[in-house]
GUTORVEX-627946 format. One record per residue (C-alpha): x, y, z. Coordinates in steps of 0.05 Angstrom, whole numbers, plus 5000, padded with zeros to 4 digits. Layout:
<atoms>
XYZ;...
</atoms>
This chain:
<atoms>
199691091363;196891101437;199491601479;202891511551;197091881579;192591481545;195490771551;195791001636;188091151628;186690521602;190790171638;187690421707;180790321673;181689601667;185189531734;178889891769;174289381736;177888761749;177489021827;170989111820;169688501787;173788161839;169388451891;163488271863;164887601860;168387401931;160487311958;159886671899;167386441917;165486361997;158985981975;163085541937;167985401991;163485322043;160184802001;165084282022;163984462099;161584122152;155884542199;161684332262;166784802211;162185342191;160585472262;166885432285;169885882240;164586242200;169886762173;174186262143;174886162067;177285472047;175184882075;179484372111;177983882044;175884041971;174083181964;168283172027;160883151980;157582972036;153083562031;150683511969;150482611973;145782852027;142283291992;140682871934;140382201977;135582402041;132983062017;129083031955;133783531919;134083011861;125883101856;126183811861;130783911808;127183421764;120783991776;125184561768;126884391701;120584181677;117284891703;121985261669;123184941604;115784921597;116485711615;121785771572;118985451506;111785811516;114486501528;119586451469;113886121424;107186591435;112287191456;115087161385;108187081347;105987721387;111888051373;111587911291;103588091290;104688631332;110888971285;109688741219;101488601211;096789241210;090989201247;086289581288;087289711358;095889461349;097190091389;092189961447;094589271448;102489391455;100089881509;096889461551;102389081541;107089591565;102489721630;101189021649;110189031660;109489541706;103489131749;108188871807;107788061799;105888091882;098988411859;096487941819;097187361864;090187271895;087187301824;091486691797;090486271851;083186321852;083886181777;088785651787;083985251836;077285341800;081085001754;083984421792;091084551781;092484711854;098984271887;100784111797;107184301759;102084671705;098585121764;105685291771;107785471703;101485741674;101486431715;107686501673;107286171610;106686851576;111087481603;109488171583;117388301578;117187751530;112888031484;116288731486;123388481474;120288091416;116288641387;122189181397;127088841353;122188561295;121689241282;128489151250;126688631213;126188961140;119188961118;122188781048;123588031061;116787901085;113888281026;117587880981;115587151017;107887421000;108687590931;110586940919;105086650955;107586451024;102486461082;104686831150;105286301185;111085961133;114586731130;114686691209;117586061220;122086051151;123486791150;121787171213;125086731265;131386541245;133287291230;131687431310;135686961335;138987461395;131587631414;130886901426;135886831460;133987431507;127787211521;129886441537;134386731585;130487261617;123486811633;129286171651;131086571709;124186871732;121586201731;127885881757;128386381813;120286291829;120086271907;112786501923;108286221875;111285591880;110585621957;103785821950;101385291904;106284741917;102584311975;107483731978;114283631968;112183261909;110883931871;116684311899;121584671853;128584831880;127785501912;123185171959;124984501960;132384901983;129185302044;125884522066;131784162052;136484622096;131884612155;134484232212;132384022278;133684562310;136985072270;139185182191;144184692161;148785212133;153284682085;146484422051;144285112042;151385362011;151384651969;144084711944;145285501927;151485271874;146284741855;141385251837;146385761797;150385231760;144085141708;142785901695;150686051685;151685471635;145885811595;147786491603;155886311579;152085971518;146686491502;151487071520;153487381461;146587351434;143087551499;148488251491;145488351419;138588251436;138488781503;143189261451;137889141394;132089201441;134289871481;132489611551;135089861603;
</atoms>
């Protein structure tokens, strides 16, 4: 049975985090509310919470209706599913050949791997787009995604947990004859499932949240993704439009917390599997 001292401990524990918590989270709760304002009611009263009406969309019909928002959303999601499905695809066949294939020079490999994360993404921007016009992708969706279509994170996470994959099954899928190729797409893939799942969400954010590279190659509003479509759309005359910037922001975090409440539980398992920090 719990003692009295005990059940107070825990009790205060769980008190302290749900302040925290609630902390935390009144920055997202003003966004939301002033959402539904009006630039006349921000400035007004740019300390107030709740807005005179939870019913006026007016900021985001005119986001979507004279602002492009519906374009750059469109982009947004093609960059980073693309992102998504390369870095989840090559990062896993990396990963398997890197854990559970011998071969010479594995070690060097995994540590260049390990040095190329700690390269700051800034560095390596004059490179790319030199690269990415000699090869006529400038002001294109794929000069966009290709600087990331393969993450060095991606390939550690996946590497780090096939490790745990016991070598047995795979030994047992060549006996009888199967090629690598069948063991890693019948055997090796759907035992890392929270790996996946990790690695979707991690490169879904980095290339959702891509500000400067898209700026950089983006030359139209064509090409823009949401981060930069977000800073054009909120410009106004003469000063920022405050309730299309706090509109476009929920916008912009609705799509990565619907993944991350899906891919939760696995995303826990993978960093816990994984040991990063």
């Amino acid at each position: 049975m719990m003692s009295e001292g005990t059940s107070r401990g825990t009790v205060a524990l769980y008190a302290t985090l749900t302040l925290v918590a609630g902390l935390m989270l009144l920055p997202f709760a003003w966004v939301f509310f002033g959402a539904f304002k009006s630039q006349a009611e921000i400035l007004a009263a740019p300390g107030a919470w709740l807005p005179r009406s939870f019913t006026d969309f007016s900021n985001f019909v005119e986001l979507f209706a004279r602002r492009q928002f519906g374009t750059y959303l469109g982009n947004s999601l093609v960059v980073s599913g693309l992102t998504v499905v390369s870095n989840v695809f090559f990062s896993s066949l990396a990963g398997y050949a890197l854990a559970k294939i011998p071969f010479r020079g594995s070690r060097f490999v995994f540590g260049c791997i390990i040095a190329a994360m700690m390269i700051p993404y800034i560095a390596l921007f004059v490179p790319s787009f030199f690269i990415i016009v000699q090869m006529g992708l400038l002001n294109t969706l794929t000069g966009i995604f290709l600087p990331i279509a393969v993450m060095p994170i991606g390939v550690f996470i996946m590497r780090q947990f096939a490790l745990s994959v016991p070598n047995e099954l795979l030994e047992a899928a060549r006996l009888d004859g199967a090629g690598e190729f069948r063991i890693f797409f019948s055997i090796f893939l759907p035992l890392v499932g929270p790996a996946i799942a990790t690695v979707a969400i991690i490169t879904f954010l980095n290339s959702w949240n891509y500000f400067l590279w898209p700026l950089i190659v983006a030359q139209n509003q064509d090409t823009f993704t949401l981060p930069v479509g977000l800073a054009v759309a909120s410009q106004g005359a003469k000063s920022t439009e405050y309730g299309l910037l706090l509109s476009g922001a929920i916008i912009v975090l609705l799509p990565v917390l619907i993944l991350f409440v899906f891919l939760q539980r696995y995303f826990v398992r993978g960093i816990a599997a994984t040991g990063l920090k």
